[in-house]
N, C-alpha and C positions, 0 to 999 in steps of 0.2 A: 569392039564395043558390044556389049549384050543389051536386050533388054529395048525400051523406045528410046527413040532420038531423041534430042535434048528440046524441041518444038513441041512435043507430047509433053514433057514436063512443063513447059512453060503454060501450056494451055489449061493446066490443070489447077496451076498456082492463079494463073488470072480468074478460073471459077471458083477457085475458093475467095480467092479477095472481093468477087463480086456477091458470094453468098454470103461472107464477112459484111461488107458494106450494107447488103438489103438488111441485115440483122440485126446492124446496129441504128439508123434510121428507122424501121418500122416497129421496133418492138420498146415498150418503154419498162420493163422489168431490169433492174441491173445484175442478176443474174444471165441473163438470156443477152444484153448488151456484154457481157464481159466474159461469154465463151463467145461469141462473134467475136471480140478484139483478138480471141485465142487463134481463134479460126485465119483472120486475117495474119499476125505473126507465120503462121503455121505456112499462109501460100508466100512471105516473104521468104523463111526457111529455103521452101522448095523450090522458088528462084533462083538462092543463092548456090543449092547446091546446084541443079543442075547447070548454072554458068560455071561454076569449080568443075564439073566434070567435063564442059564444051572445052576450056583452055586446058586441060589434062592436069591440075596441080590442086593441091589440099586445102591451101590457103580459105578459099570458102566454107569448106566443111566445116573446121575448125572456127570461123568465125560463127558459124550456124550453130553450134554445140556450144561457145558462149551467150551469142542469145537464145537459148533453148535455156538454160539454166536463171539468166535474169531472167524472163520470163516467167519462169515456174515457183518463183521467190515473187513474183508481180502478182502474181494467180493467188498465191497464199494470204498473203496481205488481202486482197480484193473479196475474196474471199470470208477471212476474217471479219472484214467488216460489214459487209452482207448480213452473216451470223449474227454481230452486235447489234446492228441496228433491227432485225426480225424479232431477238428478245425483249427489246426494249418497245419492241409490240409499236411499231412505227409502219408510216405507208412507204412501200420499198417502191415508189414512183417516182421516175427521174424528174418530170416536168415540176414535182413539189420543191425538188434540191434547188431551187433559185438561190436561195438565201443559207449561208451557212452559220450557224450560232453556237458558240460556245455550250 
């Protein structure tokens, strides 16, 4: 096996999910909320691989590379709508979204 142990991996996905977490609680822009959600996916990812490479077999990876792709179709939409709502010259404040209106 090259490279760190599969305990280095894991510790790396736990700081990202905690840096995920502080990002989506302390910041109220949904921009900056929905690369933290990216961020957090990202240390599920790198969980998933390195347990696929602790049991020596693909099955995780390959599960990783499907949600890697929903995700990136999540981002796009999220994304999108960020966009519409800034032209439409709105406050992109989470605490404001209580209410959803047609």
């Amino acid at each position: 096996m090259q490279g760190p142990e599969v305990p280095w991996y894991l510790v790396v996905a736990d700081l990202l999910l905690s840096i995920g977490t502080l990002g989506v609680i302390m910041r109220r822009s949904t921009l900056i909320m929905l690369l933290s959600l990216g961020i957090m996916l990202d240390s599920a990812h790198l969980a998933l691989i390195s347990f696929s490479r602790l049991h020596g077999d693909h099955d995780g990876q390959i599960f990783a590379l499907a949600v890697m792709a929903v995700a990136a179709s999540e981002v796009v939409v999220g994304l999108g709508l960020i966009v519409a709502i800034a032209r439409r010259k709105l406050v992109l404040d989470v605490d404001r979204f209580r209410l959803l209106r047609g």
